[in-house]
TIRO-2110 file (N, C-alpha, C; in Angstrom, 1 decimal):
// TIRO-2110
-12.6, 23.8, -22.1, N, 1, A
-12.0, 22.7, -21.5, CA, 1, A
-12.4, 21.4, -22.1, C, 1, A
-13.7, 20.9, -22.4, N, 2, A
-14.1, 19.9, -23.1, CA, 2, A
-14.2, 18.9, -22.3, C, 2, A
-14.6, 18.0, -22.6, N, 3, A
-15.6, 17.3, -21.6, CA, 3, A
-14.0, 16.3, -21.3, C, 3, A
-14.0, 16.2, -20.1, N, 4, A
-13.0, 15.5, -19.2, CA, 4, A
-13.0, 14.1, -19.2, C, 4, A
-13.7, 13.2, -19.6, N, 5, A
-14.1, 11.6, -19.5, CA, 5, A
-13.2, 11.1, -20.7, C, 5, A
-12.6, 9.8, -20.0, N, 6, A
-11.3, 9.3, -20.7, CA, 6, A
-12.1, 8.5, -21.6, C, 6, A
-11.2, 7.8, -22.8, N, 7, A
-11.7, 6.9, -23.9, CA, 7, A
-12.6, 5.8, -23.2, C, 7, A
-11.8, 5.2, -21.5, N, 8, A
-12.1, 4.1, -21.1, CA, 8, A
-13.3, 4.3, -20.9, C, 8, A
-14.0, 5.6, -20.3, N, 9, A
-15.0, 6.1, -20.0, CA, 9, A
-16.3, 6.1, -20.5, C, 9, A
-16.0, 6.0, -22.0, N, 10, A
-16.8, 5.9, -22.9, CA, 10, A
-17.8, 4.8, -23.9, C, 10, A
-16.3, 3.8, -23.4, N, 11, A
-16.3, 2.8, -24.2, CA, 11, A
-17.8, 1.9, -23.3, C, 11, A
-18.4, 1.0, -23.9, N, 12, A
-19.5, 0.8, -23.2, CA, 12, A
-19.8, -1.3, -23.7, C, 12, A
-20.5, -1.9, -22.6, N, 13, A
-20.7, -3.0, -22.4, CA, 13, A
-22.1, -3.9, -22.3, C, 13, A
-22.6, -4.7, -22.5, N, 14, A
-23.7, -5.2, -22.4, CA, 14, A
-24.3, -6.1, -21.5, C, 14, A
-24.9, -5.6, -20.7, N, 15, A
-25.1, -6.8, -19.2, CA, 15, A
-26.6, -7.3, -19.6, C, 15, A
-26.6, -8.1, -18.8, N, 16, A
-28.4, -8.7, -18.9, CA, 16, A
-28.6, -8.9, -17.4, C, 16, A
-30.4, -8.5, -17.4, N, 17, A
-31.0, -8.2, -16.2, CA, 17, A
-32.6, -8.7, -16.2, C, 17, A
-32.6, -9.3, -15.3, N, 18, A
-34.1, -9.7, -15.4, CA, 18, A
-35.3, -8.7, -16.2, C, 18, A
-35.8, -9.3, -16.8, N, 19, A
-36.7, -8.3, -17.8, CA, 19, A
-37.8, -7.7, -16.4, C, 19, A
-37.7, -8.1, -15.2, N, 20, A
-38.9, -8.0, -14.1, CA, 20, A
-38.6, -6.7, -13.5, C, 20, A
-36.9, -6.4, -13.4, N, 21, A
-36.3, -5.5, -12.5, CA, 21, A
-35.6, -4.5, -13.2, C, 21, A
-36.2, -4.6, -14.7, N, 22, A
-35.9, -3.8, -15.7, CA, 22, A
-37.1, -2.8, -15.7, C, 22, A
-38.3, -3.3, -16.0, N, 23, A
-39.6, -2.6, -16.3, CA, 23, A
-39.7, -1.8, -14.1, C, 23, A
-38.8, -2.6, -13.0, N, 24, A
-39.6, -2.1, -12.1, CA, 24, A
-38.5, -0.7, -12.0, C, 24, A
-37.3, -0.7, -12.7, N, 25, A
-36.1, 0.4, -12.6, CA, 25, A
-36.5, 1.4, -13.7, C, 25, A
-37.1, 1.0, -14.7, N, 26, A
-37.9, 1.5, -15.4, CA, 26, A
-39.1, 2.9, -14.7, C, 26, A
-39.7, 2.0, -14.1, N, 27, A
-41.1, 2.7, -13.7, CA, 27, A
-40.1, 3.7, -12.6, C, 27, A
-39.0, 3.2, -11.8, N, 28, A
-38.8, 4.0, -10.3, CA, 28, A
-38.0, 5.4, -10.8, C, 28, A
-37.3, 5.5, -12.5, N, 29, A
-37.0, 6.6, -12.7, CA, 29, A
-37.8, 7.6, -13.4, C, 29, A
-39.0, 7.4, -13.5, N, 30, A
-39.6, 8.3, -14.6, CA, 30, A
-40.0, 9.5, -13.5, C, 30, A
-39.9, 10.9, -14.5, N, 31, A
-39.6, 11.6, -13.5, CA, 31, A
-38.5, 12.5, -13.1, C, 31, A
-37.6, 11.3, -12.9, N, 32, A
-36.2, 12.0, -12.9, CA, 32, A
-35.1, 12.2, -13.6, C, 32, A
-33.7, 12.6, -13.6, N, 33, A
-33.1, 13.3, -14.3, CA, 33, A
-32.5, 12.2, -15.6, C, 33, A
-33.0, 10.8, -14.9, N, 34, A
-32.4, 9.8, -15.6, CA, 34, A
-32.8, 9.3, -16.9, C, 34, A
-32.4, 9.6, -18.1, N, 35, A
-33.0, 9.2, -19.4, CA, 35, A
-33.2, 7.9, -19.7, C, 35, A
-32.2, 6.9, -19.3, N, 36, A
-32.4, 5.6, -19.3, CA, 36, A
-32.3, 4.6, -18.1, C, 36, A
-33.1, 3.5, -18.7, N, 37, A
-32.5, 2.5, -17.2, CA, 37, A
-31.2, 1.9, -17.5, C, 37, A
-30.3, 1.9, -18.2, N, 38, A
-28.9, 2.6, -18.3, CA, 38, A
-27.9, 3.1, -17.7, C, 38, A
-28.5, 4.3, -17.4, N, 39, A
-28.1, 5.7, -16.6, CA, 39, A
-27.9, 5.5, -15.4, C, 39, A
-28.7, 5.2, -15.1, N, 40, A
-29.6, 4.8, -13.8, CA, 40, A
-29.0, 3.9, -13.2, C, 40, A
-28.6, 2.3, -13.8, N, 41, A
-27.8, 1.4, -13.0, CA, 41, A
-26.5, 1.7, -13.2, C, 41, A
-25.9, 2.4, -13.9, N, 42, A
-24.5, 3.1, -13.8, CA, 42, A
-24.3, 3.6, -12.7, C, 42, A
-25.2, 4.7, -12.8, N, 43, A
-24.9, 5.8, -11.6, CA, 43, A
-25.0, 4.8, -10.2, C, 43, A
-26.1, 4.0, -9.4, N, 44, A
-25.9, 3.1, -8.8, CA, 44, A
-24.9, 2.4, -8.3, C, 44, A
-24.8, 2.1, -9.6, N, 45, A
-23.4, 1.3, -9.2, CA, 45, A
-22.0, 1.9, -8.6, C, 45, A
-22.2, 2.8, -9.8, N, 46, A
-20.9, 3.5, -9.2, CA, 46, A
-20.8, 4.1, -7.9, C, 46, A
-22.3, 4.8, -7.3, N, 47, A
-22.1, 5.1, -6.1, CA, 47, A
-22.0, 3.9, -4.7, C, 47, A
-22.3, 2.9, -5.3, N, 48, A
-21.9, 1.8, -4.1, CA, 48, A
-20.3, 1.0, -4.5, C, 48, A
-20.0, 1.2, -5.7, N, 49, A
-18.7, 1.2, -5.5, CA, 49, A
-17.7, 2.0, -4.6, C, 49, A
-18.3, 3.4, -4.6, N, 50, A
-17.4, 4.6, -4.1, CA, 50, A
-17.7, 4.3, -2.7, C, 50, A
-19.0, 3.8, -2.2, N, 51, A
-19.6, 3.8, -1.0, CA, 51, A
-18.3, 2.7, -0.3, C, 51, A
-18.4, 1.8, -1.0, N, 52, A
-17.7, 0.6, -0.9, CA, 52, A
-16.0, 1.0, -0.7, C, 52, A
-15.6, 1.9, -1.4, N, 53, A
-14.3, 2.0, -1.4, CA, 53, A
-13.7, 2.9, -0.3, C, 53, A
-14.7, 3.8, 0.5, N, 54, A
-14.6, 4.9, 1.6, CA, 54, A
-14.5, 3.7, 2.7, C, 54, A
-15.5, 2.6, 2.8, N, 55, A
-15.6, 2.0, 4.4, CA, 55, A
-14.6, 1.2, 4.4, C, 55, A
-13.6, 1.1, 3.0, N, 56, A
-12.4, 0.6, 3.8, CA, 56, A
-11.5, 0.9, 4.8, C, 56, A
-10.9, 0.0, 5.7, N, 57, A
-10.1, 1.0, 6.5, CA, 57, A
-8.9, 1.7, 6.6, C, 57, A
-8.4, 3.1, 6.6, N, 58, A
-7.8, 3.8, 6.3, CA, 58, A
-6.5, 3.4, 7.0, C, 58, A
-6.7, 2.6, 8.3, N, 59, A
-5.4, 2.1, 9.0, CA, 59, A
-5.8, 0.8, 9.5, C, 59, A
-4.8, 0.1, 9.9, N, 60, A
-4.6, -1.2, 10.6, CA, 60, A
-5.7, -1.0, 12.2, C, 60, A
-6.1, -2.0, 12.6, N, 61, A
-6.3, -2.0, 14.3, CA, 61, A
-4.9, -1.8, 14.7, C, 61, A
-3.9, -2.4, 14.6, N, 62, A
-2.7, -2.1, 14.7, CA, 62, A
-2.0, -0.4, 15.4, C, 62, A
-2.6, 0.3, 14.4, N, 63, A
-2.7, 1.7, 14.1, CA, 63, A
-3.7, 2.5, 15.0, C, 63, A
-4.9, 1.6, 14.9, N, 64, A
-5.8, 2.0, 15.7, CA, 64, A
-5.7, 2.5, 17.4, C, 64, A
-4.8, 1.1, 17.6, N, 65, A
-4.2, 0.9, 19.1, CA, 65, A
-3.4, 1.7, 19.5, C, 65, A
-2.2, 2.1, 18.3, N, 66, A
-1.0, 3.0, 18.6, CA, 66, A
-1.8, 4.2, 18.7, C, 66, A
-2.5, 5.1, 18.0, N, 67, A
-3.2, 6.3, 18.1, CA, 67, A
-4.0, 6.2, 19.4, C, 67, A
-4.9, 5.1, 19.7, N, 68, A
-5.4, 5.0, 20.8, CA, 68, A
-4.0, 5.1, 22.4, C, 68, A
-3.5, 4.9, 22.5, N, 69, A
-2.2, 4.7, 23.3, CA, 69, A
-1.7, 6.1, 23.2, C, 69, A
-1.9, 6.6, 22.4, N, 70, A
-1.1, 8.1, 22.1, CA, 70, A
-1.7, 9.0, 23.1, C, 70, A
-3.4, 9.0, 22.8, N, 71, A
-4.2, 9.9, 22.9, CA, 71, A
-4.5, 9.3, 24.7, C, 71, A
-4.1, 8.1, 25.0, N, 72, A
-4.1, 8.2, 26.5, CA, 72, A
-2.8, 8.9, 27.3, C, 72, A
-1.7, 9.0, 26.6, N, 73, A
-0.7, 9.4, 27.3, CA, 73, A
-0.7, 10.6, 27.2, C, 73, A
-1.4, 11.7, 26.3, N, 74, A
-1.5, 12.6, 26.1, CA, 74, A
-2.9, 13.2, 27.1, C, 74, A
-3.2, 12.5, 27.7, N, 75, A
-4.7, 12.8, 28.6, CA, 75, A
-6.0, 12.6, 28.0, C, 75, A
-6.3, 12.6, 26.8, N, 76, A
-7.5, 13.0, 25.8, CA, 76, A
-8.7, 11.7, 25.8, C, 76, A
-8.1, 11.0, 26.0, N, 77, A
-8.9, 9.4, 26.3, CA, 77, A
-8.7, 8.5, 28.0, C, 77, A
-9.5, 8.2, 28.3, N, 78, A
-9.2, 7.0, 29.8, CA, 78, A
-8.7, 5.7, 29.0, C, 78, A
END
C-alpha cells in the first residue's frame, strides 16, 4: 500500500521557540517514542487541534431545544 501521507504532508516549515521551552520539551521527551522536539510539538499540536475541532458544536442551541422538546413529548425527559 505505501505510506498514505499526501505531498502537503510532507512538505515542512520553520517556526521559532524560545530556546528555554526548547531544552525544557527537550528534556520532557527523552525516553519516549519521540526522536525529536520536532515530533513532539507536531504531534501536540495536532492533537489540540483535533481536540479543538470535536468540542465544536455539532448542532445549533436551536437544535438543541427542538430535540429537547421532542424527547419531552415523547415522555423521556420532564
Amino acid at each position: 500500500m505505501g505510506n498514505m501521507e499526501t505531498s502537503e504532508e510532507k512538505k515542512f516549515t520553520k517556526i521559532s521557540i524560545p530556546t528555554s521551552l526548547f531544552e525544557k520539551i527537550k528534556e520532557r521527551i527523552k525516553g519516549t517514542g519521540f526522536p525529536t522536539v520536532s515530533s513532539y510539538v507536531t504531534y501536540v499540536l495536532r492533537e489540540l487541534i483535533e481536540e479543538e475541532e470535536e468540542e465544536k458544536e455539532p448542532f445549533t442551541k436551536e437544535d438543541e431545544e427542538k430535540i429537547k422538546a421532542r424527547l419531552r413529548a415523547l415522555g423521556y425527559i420532564d
